[in-house]
C-alpha positions in Angstrom: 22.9 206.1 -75.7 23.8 202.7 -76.0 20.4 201.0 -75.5 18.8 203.7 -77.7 21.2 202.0 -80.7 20.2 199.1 -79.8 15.9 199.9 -80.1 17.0 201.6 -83.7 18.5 198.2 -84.7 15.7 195.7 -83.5 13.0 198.2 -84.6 14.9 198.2 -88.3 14.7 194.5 -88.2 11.1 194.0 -87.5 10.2 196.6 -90.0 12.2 194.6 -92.9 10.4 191.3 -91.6 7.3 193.2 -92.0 8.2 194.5 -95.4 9.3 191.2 -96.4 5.8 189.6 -95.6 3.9 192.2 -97.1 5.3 192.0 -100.0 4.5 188.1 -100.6 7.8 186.9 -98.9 9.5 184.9 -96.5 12.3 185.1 -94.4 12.5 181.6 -94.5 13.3 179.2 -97.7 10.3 176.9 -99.0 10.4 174.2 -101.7 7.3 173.7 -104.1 7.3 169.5 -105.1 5.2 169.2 -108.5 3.0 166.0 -108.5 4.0 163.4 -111.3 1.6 161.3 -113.4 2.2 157.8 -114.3 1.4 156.8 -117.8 -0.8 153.6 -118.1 -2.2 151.8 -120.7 -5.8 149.9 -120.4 -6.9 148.7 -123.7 -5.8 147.9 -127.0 -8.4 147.7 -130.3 -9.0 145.1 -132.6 -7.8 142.5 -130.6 -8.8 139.8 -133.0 -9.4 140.7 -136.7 -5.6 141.8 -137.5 -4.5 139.0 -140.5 -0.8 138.1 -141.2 0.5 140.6 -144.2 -2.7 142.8 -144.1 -2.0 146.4 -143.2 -4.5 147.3 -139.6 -5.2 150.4 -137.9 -4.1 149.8 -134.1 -5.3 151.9 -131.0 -3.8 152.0 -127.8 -5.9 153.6 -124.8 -4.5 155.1 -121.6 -4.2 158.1 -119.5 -1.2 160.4 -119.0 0.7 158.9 -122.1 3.4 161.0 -124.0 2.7 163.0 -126.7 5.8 161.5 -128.2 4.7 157.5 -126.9 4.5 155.0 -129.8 4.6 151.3 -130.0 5.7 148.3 -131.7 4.2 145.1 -132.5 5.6 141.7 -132.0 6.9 140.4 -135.7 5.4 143.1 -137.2 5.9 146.7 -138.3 4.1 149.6 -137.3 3.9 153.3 -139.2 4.2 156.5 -137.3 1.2 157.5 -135.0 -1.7 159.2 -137.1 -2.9 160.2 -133.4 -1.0 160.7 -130.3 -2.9 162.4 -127.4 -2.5 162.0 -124.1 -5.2 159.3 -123.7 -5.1 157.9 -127.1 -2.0 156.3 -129.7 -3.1 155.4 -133.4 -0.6 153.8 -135.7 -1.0 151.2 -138.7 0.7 148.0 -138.0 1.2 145.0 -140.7 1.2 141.8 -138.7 4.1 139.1 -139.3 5.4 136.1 -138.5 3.1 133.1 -137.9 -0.3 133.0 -136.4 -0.7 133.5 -131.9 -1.5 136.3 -129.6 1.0 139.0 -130.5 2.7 141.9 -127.9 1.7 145.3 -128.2 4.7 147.3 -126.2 4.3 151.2 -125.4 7.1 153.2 -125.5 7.5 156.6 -124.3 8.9 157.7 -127.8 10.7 155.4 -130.7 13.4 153.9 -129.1 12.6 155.2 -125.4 11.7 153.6 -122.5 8.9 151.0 -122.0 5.1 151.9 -120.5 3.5 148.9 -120.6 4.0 145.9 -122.4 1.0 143.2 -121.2 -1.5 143.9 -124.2 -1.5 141.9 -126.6 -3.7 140.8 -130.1 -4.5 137.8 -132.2 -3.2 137.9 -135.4 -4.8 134.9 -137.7 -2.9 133.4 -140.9 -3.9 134.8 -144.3 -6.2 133.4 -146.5 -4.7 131.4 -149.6 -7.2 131.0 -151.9 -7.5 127.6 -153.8 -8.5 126.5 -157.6 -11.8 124.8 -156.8 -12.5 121.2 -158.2 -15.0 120.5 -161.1 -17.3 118.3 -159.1 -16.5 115.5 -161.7 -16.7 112.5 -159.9 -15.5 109.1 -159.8 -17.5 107.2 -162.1 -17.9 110.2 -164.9 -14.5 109.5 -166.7 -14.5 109.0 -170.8 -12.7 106.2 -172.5 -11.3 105.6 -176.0 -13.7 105.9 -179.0 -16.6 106.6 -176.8 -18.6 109.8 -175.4 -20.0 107.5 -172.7 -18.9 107.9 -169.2 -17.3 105.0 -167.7 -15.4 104.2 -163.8 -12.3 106.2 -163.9 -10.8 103.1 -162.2 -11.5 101.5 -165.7 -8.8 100.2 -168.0 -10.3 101.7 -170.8 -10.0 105.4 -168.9 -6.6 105.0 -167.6 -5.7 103.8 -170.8 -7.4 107.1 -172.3 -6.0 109.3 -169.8 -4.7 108.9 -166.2 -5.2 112.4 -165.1 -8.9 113.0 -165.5 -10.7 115.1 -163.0 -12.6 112.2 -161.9 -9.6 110.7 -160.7 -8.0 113.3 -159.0 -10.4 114.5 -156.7 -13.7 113.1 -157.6 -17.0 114.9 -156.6 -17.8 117.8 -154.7 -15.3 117.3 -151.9 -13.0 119.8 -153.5 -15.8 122.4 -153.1 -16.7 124.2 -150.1 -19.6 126.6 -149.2 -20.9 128.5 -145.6 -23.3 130.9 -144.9 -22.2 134.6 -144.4 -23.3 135.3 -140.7 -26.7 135.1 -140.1 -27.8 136.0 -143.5 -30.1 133.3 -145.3 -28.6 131.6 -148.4 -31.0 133.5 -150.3 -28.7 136.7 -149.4 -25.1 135.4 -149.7 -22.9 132.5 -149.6 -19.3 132.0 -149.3 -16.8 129.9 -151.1 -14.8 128.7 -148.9 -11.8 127.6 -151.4 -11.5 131.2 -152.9 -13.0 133.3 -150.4 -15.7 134.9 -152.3 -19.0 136.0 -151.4 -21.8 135.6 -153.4 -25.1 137.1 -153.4 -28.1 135.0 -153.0 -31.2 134.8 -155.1 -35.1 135.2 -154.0 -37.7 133.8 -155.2 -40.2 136.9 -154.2 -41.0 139.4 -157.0 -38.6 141.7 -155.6 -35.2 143.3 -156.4 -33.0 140.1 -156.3 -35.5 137.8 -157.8 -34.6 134.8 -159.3 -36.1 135.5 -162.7 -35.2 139.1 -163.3 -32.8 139.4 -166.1 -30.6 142.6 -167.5 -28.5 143.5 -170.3 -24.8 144.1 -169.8 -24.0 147.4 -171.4 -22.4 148.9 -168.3 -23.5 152.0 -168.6 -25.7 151.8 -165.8 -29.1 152.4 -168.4 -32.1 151.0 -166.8 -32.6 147.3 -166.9 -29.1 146.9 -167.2 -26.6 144.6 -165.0 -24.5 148.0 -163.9 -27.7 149.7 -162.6 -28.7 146.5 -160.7 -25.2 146.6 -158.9 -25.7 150.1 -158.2 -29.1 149.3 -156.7 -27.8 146.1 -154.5 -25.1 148.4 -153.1 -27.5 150.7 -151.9 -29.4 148.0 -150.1 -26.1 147.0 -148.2 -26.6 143.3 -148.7 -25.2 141.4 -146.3 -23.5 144.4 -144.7 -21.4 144.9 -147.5 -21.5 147.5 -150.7 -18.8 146.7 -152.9 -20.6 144.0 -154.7 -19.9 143.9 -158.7 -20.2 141.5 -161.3 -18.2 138.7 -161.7 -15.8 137.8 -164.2 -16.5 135.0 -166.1 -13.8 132.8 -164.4 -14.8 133.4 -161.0 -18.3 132.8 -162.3 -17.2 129.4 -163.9 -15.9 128.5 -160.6 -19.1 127.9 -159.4 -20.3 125.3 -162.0 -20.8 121.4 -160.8 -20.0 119.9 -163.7 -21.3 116.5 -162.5 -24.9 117.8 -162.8 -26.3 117.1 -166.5 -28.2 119.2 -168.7 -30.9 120.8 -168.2 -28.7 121.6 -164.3 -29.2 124.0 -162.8 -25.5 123.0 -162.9 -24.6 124.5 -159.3 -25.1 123.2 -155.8 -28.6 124.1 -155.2 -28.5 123.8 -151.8 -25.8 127.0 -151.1 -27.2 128.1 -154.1 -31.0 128.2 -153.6 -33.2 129.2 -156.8 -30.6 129.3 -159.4 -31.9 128.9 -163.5 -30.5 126.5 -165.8 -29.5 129.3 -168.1 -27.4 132.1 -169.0 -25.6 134.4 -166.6 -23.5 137.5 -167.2 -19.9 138.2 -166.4 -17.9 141.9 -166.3 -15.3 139.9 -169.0 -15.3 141.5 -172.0 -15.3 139.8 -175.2 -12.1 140.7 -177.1 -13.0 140.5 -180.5 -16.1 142.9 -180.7 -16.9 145.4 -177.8 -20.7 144.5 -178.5 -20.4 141.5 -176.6 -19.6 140.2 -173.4 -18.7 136.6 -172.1 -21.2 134.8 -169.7 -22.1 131.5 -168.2 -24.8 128.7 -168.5 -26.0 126.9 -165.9 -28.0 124.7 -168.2 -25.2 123.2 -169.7 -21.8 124.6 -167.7 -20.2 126.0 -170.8 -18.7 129.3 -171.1 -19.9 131.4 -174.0 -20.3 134.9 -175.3 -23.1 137.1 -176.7 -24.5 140.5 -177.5 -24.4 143.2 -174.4 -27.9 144.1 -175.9 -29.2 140.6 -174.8 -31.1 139.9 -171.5 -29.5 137.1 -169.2 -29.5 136.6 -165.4 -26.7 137.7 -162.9 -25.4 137.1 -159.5 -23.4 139.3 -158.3 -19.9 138.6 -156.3 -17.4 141.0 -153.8 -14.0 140.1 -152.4 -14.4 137.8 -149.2 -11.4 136.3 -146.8 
């Protein structure tokens, strides 16, 4: 009787076992380890155009990054992520401080731990535009009781006036032009005092020709200097479409008033196939809406005249 009881019990064992493995178990305990990802980070755009004060768009690159990972920028500040993915962080950052190579640090969230802090960018100074000089130089001074031009070392200019532009920074030193890329002269040129880029004239029949010339009722009516800008956009001069006429300061800033009547009173050389004559500005004249104010490069002088009436224009868009 005894070693029956004792079959019963073993043969109730195994069948438990049995039931136990059937049913997807084990009569043993087992641990499941899940694998863990490191985040990295292996790239960082731009890495050069970012500019002291000016707002950029950042992207960090990477695999296995948080969806909550940000990151700061070395003396600057940085705006929430527009896109956080696990490969890919997006945030605008204003650069600050002075000009270097600045640290880009990844963080697993704002104020978390850090991922990886060895990219960096170059962040450049920004632009201060300066007040370019009249190209006056240093023997076109005037003198008491006479409308010649003398030395301004002279003592009868000094004694007229000590401050005349021909003694303060005589000729064309205080004006300073480069070409924009690869693009000929006869496509743009850039002042390199207030960062403006101007648009270069032809001398080929075609759209930007040297002798077309348009009124300036800005309506963009054909033949007019507002359907001319619309059609240089389209062309994507210079790789840009936000050209637009100039105002009639920024146009004066252009004139070398060294150069004498008839001119053209401009540096031909940055400023290939310009005409002595009149060109139009965006500056309205304030006492009749009819006209407009323009600029002659025969003479240098600023002036004003019916929108009706057909001068030249170059055209001008925001540089540095």
């Amino acid at each position: 009787m005894k070693k029956k009881l004792q079959y019963f019990v073993h043969g109730v064992a195994l069948a438990a076992t049995l039931l136990l493995a059937a049913c997807g178990g084990s009569s043993s305990t087992t641990t499941t380890t899940t694998p863990t990802t490191t985040p990295t980070v292996s790239a960082v755009t731009p890495a050069t155009s970012a500019t002291i004060g000016t707002a950029v768009s950042i992207t960090v690159t990477g695999a296995n990054l948080p969806l909550t990972a940000v990151f700061t920028l070395q003396d600057g500040t940085c705006n929430s992520p527009t896109i956080n993915s696990a490969t890919t962080i997006t945030q605008s950052c204003t650069p600050g401080g002075s000009a270097g190579t600045k640290t880009i640090t990844v963080l697993t969230a704002s104020g978390g731990t850090v991922i990886d802090a060895s990219q960096t960018i170059t962040v450049a100074a920004a632009f201060v535009a300066n007040l370019p000089d009249t190209g006056i130089t240093d023997q076109q001074c005037y003198q008491a009781g006479s409308n010649t031009l003398v030395s301004c070392s002279s003592a009868g200019a000094i004694a007229l006036n000590d401050q005349q532009d021909g003694m303060i920074t005589p000729g064309t030193s205080g004006m300073s032009y480069s070409a924009v890329g690869a693009y000929p002269l006869t496509s743009c040129v850039q002042d390199n005092k207030t960062g403006l880029i101007w648009e270069g004239k032809t001398d080929d029949g075609g759209l930007r020709d040297k002798d077309n010339t348009y009124t300036n009722y800005g309506d963009s009516r054909t033949g007019d200097a507002s359907a001319y800008v619309t059609a240089v956009n389209a062309t994507s001069l210079c790789g840009y479409t936000d050209w637009r006429l100039p105002t009639a300061d920024e146009l004066q800033m252009i004139v070398d008033y060294s150069i004498a009547y008839p001119g053209p009173t401009i540096n031909s050389t940055w400023f290939p196939n310009t005409v002595g004559n009149a060109y139009w500005s965006a500056s309205p004249y304030a006492g009749a809406s009819s006209s407009a104010w323009g600029v002659n490069f025969g003479y240098g002088n600023v002036g004003f005249d019916y929108r009706n009436d057909s001068y030249y224009v170059r055209l001008v868009r925001a540089g540095q």
